[in-house]
C-alpha positions as semicolon CSV with decimal commas, in nm:
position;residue;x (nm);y (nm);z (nm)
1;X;-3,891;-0,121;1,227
2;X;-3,713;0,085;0,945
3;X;-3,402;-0,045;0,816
4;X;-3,191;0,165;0,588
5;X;-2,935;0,031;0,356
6;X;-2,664;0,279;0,230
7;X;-2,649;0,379;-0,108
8;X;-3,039;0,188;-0,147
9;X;-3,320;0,323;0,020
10;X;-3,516;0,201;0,346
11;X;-3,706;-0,077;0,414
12;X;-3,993;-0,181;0,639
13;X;-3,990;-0,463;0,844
14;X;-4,153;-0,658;1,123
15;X;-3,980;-0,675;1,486
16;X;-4,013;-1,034;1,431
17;X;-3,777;-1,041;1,153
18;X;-3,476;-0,911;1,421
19;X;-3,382;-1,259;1,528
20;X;-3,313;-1,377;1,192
21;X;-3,095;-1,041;1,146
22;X;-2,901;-1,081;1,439
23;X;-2,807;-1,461;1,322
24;X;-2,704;-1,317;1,013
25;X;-2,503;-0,991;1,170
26;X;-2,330;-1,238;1,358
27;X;-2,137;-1,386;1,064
28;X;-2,072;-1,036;0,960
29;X;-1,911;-0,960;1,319
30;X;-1,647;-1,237;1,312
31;X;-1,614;-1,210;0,979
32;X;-1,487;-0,841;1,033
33;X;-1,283;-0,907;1,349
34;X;-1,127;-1,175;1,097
35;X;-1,057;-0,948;0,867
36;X;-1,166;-1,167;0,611
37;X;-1,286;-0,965;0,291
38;X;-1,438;-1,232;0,123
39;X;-1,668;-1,370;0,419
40;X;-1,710;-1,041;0,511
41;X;-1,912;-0,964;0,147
42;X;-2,084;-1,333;0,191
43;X;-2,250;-1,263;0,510
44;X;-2,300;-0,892;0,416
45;X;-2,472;-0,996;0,104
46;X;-2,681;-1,256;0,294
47;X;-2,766;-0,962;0,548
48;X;-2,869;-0,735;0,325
49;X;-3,064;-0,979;0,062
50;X;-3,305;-1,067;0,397
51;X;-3,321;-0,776;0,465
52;X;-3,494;-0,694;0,085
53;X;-3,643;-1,043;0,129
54;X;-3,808;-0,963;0,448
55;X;-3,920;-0,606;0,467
56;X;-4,107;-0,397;0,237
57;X;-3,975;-0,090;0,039
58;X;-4,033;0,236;0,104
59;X;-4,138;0,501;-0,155
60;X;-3,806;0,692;-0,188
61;X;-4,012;1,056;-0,157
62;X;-4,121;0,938;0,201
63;X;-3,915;1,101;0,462
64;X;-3,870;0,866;0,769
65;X;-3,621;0,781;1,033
66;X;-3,411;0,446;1,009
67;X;-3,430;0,249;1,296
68;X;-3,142;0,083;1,202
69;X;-2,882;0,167;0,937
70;X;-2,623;-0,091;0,752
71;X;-2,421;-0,024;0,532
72;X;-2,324;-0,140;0,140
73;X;-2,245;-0,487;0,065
74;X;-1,912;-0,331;-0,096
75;X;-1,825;-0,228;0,319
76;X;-1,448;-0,327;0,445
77;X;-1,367;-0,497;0,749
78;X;-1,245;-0,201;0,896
79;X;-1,527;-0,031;0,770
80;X;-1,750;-0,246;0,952
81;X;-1,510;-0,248;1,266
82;X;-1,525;0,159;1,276
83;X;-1,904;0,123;1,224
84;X;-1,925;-0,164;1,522
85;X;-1,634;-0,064;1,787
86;X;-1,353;-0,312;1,777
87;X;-1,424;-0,444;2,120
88;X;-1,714;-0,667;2,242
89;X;-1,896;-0,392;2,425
90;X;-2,143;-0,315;2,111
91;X;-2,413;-0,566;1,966
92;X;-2,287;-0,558;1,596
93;X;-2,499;-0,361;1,293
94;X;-2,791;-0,516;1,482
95;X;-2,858;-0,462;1,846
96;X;-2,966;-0,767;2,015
97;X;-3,355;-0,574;2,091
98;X;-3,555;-0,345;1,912
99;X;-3,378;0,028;1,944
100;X;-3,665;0,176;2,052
101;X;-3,711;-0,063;2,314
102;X;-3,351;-0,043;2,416
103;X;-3,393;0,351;2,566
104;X;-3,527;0,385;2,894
105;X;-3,359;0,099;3,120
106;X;-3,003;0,294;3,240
């Protein structure tokens, strides 16, 4: 799975690693809905630093699609509540499966 963080460059990681993610995109989630700026950048930082932790980088010169995308640790609630949808019908910055598993099934 390639995970791209704005602003940084894409990473590589193992479909494995989702699980943790979601956890983590959890906290950011309420954190948004909150509209809490400071736990927002907490569990945005935490997101992102597994993320770097977990995965592999990718040569900047190497042109590949992003499974996922998330944004900057410097993101706003209502940043992250455009990015999400403000009501409970979306998973968060991390769906609950792997995106290309989620296609076919409608």
């Amino acid at each position: 799975m390639i995970v791209r963080i704005l602003g940084e460059g894409q990473f590589l990681l193992e479909d494995a690693d989702l699980d943790r993610l979601n956890e983590l995109d959890d906290a950011v989630e309420v954190a948004a809905h909150a509209g809490d700026t400071a736990a927002l950048a907490a569990a945005l930082t935490t997101l992102l630093g597994s993320v770097r932790e977990q995965g592999t980088p990718l040569d900047d010169d190497l042109l590949v699609d992003s499974d996922l995308i998330l944004p900057d640790a410097d993101a706003t609630p209502g940043q992250i509540l455009d990015w999400i949808g403000e009501d409970d019908s979306f998973d968060g910055l991390i769906p609950a499966e792997h995106p290309a598993d989620a296609g076919g099934d409608a």
